[in-house]
C-alpha positions as CSV (number, residue, x, y, z in Angstrom):
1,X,-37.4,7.2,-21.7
2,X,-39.2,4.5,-19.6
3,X,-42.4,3.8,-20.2
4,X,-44.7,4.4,-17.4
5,X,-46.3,1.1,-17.7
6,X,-42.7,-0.3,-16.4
7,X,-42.3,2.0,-14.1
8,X,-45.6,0.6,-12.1
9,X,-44.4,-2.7,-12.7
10,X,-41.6,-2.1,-11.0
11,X,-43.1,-0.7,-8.1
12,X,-45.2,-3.8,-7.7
13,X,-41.7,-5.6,-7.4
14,X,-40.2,-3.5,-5.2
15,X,-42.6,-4.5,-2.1
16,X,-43.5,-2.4,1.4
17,X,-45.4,0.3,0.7
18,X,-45.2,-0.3,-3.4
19,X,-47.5,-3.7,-2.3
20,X,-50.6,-1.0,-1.6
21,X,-50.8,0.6,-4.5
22,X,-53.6,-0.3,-6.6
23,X,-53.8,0.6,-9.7
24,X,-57.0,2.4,-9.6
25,X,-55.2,4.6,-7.0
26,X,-52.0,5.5,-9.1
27,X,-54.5,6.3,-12.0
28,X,-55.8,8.7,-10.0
29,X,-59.0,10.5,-10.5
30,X,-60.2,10.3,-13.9
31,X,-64.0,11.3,-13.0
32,X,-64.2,15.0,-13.2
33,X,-65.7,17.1,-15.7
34,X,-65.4,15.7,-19.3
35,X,-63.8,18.4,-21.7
36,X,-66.0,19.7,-24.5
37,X,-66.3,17.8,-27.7
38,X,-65.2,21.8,-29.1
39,X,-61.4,21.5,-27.6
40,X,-59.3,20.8,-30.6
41,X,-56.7,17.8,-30.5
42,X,-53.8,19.8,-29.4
43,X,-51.7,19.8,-26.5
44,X,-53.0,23.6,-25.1
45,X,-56.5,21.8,-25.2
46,X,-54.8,19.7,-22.5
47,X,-52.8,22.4,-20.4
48,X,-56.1,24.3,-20.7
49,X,-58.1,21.3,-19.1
50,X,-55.6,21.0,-16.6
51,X,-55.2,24.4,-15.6
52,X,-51.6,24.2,-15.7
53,X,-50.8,28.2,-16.0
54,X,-53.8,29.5,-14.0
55,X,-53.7,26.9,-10.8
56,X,-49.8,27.2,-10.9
57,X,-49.2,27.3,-6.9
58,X,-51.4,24.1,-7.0
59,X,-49.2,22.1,-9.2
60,X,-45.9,23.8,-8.1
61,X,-45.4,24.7,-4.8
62,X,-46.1,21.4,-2.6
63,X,-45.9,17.7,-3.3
64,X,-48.4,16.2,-5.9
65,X,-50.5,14.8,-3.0
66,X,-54.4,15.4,-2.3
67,X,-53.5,13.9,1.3
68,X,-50.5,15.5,2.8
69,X,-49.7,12.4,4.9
70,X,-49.4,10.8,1.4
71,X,-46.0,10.0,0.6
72,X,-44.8,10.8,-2.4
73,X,-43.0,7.8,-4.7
74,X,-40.3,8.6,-7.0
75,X,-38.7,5.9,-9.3
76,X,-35.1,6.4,-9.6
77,X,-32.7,4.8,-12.6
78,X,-29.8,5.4,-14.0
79,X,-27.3,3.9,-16.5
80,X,-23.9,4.8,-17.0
81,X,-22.7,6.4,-20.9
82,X,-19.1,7.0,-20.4
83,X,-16.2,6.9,-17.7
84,X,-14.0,10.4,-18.3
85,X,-11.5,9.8,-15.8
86,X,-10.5,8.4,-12.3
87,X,-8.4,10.4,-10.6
88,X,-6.5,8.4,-7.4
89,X,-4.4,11.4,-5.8
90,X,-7.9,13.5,-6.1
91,X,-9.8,10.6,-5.1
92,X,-12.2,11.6,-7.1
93,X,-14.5,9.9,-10.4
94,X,-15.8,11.5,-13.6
95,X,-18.8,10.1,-15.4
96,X,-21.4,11.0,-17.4
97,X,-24.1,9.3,-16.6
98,X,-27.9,9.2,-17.7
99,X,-30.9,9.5,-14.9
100,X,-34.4,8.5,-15.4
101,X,-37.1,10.3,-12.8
102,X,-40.7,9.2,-12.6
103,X,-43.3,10.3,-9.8
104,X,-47.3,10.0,-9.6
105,X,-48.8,13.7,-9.9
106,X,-52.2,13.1,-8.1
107,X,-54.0,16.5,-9.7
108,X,-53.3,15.3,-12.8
109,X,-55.6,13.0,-15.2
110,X,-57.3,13.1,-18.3
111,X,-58.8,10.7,-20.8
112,X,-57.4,10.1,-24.1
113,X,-60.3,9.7,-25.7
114,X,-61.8,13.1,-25.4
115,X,-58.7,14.3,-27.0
116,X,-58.5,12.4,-30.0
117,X,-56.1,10.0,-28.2
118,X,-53.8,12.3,-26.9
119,X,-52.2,10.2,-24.2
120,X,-49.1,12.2,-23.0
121,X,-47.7,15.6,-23.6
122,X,-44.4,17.6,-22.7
123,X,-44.5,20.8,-20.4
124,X,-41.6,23.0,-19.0
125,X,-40.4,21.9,-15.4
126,X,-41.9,25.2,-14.3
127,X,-44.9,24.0,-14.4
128,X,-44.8,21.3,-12.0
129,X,-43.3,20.4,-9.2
130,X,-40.2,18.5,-9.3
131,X,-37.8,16.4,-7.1
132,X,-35.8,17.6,-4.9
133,X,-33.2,15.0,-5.5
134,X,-29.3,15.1,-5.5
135,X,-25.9,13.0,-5.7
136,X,-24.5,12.7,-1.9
137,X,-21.1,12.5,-3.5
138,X,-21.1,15.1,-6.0
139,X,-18.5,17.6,-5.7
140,X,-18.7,19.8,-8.9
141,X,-21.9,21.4,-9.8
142,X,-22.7,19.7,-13.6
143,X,-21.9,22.7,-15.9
144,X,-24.7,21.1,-18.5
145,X,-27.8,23.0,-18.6
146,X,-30.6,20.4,-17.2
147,X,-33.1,19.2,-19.4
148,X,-36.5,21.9,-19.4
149,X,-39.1,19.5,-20.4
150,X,-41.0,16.9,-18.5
151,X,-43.5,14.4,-20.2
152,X,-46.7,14.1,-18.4
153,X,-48.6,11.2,-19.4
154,X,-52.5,10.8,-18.9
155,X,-52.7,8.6,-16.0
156,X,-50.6,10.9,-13.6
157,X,-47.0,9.7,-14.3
158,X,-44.2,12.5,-14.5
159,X,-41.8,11.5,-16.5
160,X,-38.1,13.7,-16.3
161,X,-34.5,12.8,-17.9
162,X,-31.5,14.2,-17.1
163,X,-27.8,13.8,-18.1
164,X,-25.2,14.8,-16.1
165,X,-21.3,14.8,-16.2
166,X,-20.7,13.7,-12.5
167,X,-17.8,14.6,-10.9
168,X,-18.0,12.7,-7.3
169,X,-15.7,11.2,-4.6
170,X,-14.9,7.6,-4.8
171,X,-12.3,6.5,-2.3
172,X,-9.6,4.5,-3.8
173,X,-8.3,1.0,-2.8
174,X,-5.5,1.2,-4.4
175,X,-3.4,-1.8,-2.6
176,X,-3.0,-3.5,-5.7
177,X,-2.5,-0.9,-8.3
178,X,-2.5,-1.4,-11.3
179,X,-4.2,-5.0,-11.0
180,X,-7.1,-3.3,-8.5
181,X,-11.2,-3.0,-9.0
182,X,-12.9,-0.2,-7.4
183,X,-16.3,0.6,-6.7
184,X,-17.6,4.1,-6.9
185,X,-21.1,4.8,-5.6
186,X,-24.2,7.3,-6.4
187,X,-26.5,7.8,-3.3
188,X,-29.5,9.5,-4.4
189,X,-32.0,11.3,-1.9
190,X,-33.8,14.0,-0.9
191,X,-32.7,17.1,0.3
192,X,-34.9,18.7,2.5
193,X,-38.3,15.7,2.3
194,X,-38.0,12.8,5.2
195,X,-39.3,9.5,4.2
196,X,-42.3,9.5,5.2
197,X,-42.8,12.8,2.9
198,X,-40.7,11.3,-0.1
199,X,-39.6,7.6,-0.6
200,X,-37.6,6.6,-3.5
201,X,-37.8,3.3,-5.3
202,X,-35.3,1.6,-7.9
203,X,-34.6,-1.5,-9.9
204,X,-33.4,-4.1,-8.4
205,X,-33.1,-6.5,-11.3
206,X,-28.8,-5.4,-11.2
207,X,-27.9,-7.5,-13.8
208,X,-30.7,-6.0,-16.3
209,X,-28.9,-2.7,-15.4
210,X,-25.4,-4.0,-15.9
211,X,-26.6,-5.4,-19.1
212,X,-27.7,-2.0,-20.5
213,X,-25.1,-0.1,-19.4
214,X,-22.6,-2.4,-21.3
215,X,-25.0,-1.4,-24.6
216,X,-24.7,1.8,-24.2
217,X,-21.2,2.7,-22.5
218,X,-19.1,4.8,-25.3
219,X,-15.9,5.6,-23.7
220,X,-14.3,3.6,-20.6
221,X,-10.5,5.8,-20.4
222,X,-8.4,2.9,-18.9
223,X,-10.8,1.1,-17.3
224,X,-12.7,-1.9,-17.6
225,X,-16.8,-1.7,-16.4
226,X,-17.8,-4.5,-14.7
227,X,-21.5,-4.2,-12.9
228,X,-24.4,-2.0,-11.9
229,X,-25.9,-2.9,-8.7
230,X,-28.2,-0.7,-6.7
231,X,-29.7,-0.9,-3.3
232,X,-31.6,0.9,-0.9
233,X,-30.3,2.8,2.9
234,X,-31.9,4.7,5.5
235,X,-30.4,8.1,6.4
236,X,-31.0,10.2,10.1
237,X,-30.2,13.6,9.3
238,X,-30.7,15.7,12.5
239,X,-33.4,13.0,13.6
240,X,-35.3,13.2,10.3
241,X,-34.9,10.0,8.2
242,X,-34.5,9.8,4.8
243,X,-34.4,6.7,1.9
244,X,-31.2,7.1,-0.3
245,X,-31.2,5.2,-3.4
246,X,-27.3,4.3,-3.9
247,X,-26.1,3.1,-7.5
248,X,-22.4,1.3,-7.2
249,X,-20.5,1.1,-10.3
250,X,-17.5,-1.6,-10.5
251,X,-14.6,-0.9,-12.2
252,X,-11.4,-3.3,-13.2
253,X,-8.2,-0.9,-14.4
254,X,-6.4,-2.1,-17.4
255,X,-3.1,-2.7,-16.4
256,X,-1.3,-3.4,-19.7
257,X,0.2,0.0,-19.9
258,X,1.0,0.1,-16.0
259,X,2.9,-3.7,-16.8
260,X,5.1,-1.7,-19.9
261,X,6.0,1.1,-19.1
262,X,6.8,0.8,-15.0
263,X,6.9,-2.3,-14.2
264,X,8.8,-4.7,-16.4
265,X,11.1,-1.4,-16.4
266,X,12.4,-1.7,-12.4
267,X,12.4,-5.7,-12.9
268,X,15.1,-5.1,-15.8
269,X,16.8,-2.9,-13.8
270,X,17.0,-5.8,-11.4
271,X,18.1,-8.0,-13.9
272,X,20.6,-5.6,-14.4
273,X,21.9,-5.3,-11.3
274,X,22.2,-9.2,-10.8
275,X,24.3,-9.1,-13.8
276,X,26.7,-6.9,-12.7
277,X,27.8,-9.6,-10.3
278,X,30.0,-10.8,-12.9
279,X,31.7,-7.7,-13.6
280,X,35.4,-7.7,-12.0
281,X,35.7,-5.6,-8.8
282,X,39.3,-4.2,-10.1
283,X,38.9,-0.6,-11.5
284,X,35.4,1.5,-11.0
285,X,33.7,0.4,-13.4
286,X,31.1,-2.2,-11.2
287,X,30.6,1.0,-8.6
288,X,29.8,3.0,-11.5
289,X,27.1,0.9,-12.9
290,X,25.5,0.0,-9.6
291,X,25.1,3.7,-8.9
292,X,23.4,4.0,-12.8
293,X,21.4,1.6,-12.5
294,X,20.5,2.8,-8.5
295,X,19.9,6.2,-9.9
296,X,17.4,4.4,-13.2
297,X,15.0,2.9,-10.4
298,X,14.7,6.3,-7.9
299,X,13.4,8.0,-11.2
300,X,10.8,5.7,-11.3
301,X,9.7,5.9,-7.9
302,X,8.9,9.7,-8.4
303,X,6.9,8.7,-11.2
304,X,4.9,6.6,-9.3
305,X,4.6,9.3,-6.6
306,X,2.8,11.7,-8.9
307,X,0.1,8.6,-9.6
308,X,-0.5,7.3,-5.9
309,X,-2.7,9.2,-3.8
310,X,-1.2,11.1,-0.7
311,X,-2.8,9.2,1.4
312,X,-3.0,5.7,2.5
313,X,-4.4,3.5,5.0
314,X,-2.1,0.3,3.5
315,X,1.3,1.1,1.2
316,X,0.5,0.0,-1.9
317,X,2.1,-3.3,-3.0
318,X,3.7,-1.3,-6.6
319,X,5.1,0.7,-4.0
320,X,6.1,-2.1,-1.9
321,X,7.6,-3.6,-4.4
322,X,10.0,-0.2,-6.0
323,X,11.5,0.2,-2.4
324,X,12.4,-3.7,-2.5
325,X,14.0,-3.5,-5.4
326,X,15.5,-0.3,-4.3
327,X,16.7,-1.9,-1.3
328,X,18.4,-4.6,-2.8
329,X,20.4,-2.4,-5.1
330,X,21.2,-0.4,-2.5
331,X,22.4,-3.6,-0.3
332,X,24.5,-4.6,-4.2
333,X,26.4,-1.6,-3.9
334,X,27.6,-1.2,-0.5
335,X,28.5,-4.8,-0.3
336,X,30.3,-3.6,-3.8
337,X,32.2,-0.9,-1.5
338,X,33.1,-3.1,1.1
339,X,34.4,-5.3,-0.9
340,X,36.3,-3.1,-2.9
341,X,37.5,-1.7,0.8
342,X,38.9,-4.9,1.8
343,X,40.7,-5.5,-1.5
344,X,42.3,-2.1,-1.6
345,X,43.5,-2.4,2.7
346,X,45.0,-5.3,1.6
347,X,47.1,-3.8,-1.6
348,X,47.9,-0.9,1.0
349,X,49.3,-3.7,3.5
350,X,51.7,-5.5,0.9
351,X,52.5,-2.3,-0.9
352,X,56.1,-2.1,1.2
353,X,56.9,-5.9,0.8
354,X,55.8,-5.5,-3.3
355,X,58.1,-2.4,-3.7
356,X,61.3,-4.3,-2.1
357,X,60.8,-7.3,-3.5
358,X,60.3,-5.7,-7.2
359,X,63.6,-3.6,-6.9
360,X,65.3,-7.1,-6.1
361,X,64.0,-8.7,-9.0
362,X,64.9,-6.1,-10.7
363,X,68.6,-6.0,-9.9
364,X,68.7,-9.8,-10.3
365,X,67.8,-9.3,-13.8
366,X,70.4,-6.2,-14.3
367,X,73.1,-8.7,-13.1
368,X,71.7,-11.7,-15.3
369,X,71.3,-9.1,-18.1
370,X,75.4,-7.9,-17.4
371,X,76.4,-12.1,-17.2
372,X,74.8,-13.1,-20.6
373,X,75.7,-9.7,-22.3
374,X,79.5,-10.6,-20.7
375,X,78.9,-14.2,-22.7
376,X,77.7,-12.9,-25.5
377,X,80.6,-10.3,-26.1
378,X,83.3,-14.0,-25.4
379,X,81.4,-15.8,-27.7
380,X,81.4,-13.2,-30.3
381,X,85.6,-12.3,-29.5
382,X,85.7,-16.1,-30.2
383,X,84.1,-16.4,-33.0
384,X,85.7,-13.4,-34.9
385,X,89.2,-15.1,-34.1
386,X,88.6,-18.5,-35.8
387,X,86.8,-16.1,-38.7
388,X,90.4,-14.6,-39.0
389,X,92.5,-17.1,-38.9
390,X,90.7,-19.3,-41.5
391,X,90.7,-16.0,-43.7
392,X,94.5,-15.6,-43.1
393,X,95.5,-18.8,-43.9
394,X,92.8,-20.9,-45.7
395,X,95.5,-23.9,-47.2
396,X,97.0,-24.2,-44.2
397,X,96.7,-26.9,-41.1
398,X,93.8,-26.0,-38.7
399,X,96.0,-24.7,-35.6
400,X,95.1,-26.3,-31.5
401,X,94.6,-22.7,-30.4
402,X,91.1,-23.0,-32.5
403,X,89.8,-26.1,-31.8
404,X,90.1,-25.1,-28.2
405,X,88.1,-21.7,-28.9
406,X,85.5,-23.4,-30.9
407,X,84.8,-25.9,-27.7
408,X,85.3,-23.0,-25.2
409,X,82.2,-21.3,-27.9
410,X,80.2,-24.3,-27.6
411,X,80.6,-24.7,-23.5
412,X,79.3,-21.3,-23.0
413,X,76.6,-21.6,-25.5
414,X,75.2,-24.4,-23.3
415,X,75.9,-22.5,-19.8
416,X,74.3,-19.7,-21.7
417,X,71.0,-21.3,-22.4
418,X,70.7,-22.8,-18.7
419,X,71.0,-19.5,-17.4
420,X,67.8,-18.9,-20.1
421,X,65.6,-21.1,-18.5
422,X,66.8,-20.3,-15.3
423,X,65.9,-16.8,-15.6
424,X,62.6,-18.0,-17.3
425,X,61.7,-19.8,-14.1
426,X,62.9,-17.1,-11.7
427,X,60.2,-14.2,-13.8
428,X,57.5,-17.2,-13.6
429,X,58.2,-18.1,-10.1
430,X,58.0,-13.9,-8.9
431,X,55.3,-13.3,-11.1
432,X,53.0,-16.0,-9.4
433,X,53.8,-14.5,-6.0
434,X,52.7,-10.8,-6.8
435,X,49.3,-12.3,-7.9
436,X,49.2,-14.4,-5.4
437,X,45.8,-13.1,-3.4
438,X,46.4,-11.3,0.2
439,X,44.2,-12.1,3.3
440,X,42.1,-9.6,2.8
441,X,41.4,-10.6,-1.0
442,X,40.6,-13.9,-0.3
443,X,38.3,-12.6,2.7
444,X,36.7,-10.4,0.0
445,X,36.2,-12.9,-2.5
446,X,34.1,-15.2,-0.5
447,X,32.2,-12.5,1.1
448,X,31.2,-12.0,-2.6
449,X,30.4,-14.9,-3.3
450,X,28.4,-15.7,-0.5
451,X,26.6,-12.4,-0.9
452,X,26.1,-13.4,-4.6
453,X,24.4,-16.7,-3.7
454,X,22.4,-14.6,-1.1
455,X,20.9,-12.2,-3.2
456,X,19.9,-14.2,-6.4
457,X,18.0,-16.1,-3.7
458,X,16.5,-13.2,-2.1
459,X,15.5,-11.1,-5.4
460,X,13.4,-14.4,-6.8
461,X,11.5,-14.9,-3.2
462,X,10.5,-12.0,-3.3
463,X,9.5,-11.4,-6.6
464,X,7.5,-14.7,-6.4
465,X,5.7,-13.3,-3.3
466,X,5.0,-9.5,-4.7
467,X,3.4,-11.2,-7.9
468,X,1.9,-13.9,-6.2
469,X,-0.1,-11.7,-3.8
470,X,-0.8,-9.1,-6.7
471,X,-2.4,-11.9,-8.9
472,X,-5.1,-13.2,-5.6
């Protein structure tokens, strides 16, 4: 707990109305009736002395003022143990959080000495009367019982500690989620007291505060603290004013996991779909993967709707940037359909013309196939006959009749092997027309290409510019 020496330090620092204290007046009155050398050194000697339990409506029931236009100073700190959660759709923060109170109690006072140096003692918070002070943004009553003891120390100073786990709004600027900093704020003031009843002080020293939060933070759940600063505000509630105390703690998200798991994710998918400009438009198999891949990255957008909060006053850029990358896919495939479109109208247009000019081709090669099967079936009849005769007669004088089949034989051989290469060209020559592209194909092919060229362009501008504002 704070000591109360610093606690008057720090009201010296603080200025206005801190400037008048002296410190003869926060010590209050220590004149009075000595206690009796008889009193033993215990703390009842002390509640005894003070009258604690018989003047109870005294110490509890109004402020701890002999001079009601006195106004009552209360020290307010606070350090920050843990961040439990941030929830953006709630809009809401969860900390636990530790709260230092210290007022001046003006019926109190007592000497040390005559208690054998008893300088401070603890007493339940029944016994005196406390702050009325609460958290403007708290939504959820703290579940934790309060602390039930208060330390009173000799010179007047109440001293009172209390940890809470805070659940309070915090209103999200979440723009650049995950790479965003938010600030969620603790007002603290009185309930019913105006300020000239109640003002409350704090420590404005904000990097002291920073510094001691960051010794004693435990758990941070994905985020990053940054700072403690505090200042001071004026309130008119239903023309009473009031001083508010507000604590602001800064926050930076870690945004490793957000990086992983989501976003490097939808940029493969991209990647993907930018491959998949090489794939042949011919069969279904570039539609099908378009449509996959379109299918991969609206999954992921209903992910991120279950993190973002309903509402927004700007569209986040993460969301920004899932319907761009959306909208190029989408753009990828129906510039795949229309492409596909054209291709097929002009198929459809040269169907009749392919069919007519394949059943000619066809009966060209049935009557090529009927000529050389015709030559083949002569050369063979000629070939069999010189067989025989040199069988028949093997001593005998070649006769005229065979030299003149053997050179018939060899005639048609050669005719027979032009007609080959003939034929040869003829299947090249019609084969090279039916892939020869139609109209429409060659249309297609450039609108491809020129789409291609297009959106490579457009995916890396606007990457650049989504990660270029997100790191600023």
């Amino acid at each position: 707990m704070m000591p109360a020496g610093c606690f008057f330090f720090l009201l010296l620092l603080t200025g206005g109305n801190t400037s008048s204290l002296e410190s003869t007046e926060l010590r209050g009155n220590e004149t009075g009736d000595k206690p009796k050398r008889s009193y033993k050194c215990n703390f009842q000697a002390v509640i005894n002395y003070l009258k604690l339990i018989e003047d109870k409506p005294k110490y509890t029931m109004s402020r701890p003022v002999e001079d009601h236009s006195t106004a009552t100073l209360i020290y307010v700190s606070m350090a920050i143990y843990a961040i439990l959660d941030v929830r953006e759709r709630d809009q809401t923060f969860v900390s636990y959080v530790w709260i230092w109170l210290n007022w001046y109690n003006e019926h109190i006072s007592w000497n040390p000495s005559d208690f054998c140096g008893l300088e401070h003692i603890t007493a339940p918070t029944e016994f005196l009367w406390m702050p009325d002070l609460t958290i403007k943004e708290m939504t959820e009553k703290d579940k934790i019982h309060p602390s039930p003891y208060l330390k009173i120390n000799h010179d007047g100073v109440v001293e009172y500690r209390d940890d809470q786990v805070v659940v309070s709004t915090c209103k999200m600027h979440i723009f650049k989620f995950p790479f965003d900093t938010q600030t969620c704020s603790f007002s603290f003031k009185s309930v019913l007291y105006s300020d000239k009843e109640v003002q409350i002080l704090f420590n404005p020293n904000s990097k002291e505060l920073t510094e001691y939060s960051r010794k004693v933070i435990q758990t941070r759940y994905e985020w990053l603290f940054v700072s403690l600063t505090s200042e001071n505000t004026t309130e008119d509630l239903y023309f009473i004013n009031q001083t508010a105390i507000v604590y602001s703690i800064t926050m930076k998200r870690r945004a490793i996991l957000y990086v992983a798991n989501f976003l490097l994710p939808v940029f493969f998918f991209l990647c993907l779909d930018l491959a998949s400009l090489l794939i042949s438009h011919r069969g279904g198999e570039k539609l099908s993967f378009k449509v996959t891949v379109l299918l991969a990255v609206t999954v992921m957008q209903l992910i991120l709707n279950e993190i973002l909060p309903a509402s927004s006053h700007r569209i986040p850029l993460i969301a920004t940037y899932c319907i761009g990358v959306f909208g190029m896919m989408l753009l990828s495939l129906m510039e795949t359909i229309f492409v596909m479109y054209l291709m097929e109208k002009d198929f459809q247009d040269d169907e009749t013309d392919g069919d007519q000019s394949l059943n000619e081709i066809h009966e060209d090669k049935l009557d090529k196939g009927n000529f050389h099967s015709c030559f083949r079936g002569v050369k063979k009849c000629v070939h069999c006959a010189s067989v025989n005769d040199a069988s028949a007669d093997e001593t005998s004088v070649p006769k005229e009749g065979s030299s003149q089949l053997t050179e018939v034989s060899l005639a048609l051989e050669k005719v027979s092997d032009e007609l080959g290469e003939i034929d040869r060209k003829m299947i090249q020559l019609s084969s090279n027309k039916e892939e020869k592209s139609g109209y429409w194909t060659r249309m297609a092919k450039k609108i491809d290409k020129a789409f291609s060229i297009i959106y490579v362009i457009s995916a890396s501008m606007f990457l650049v510019t989504i990660f270029t504002v997100w790191a600023t």
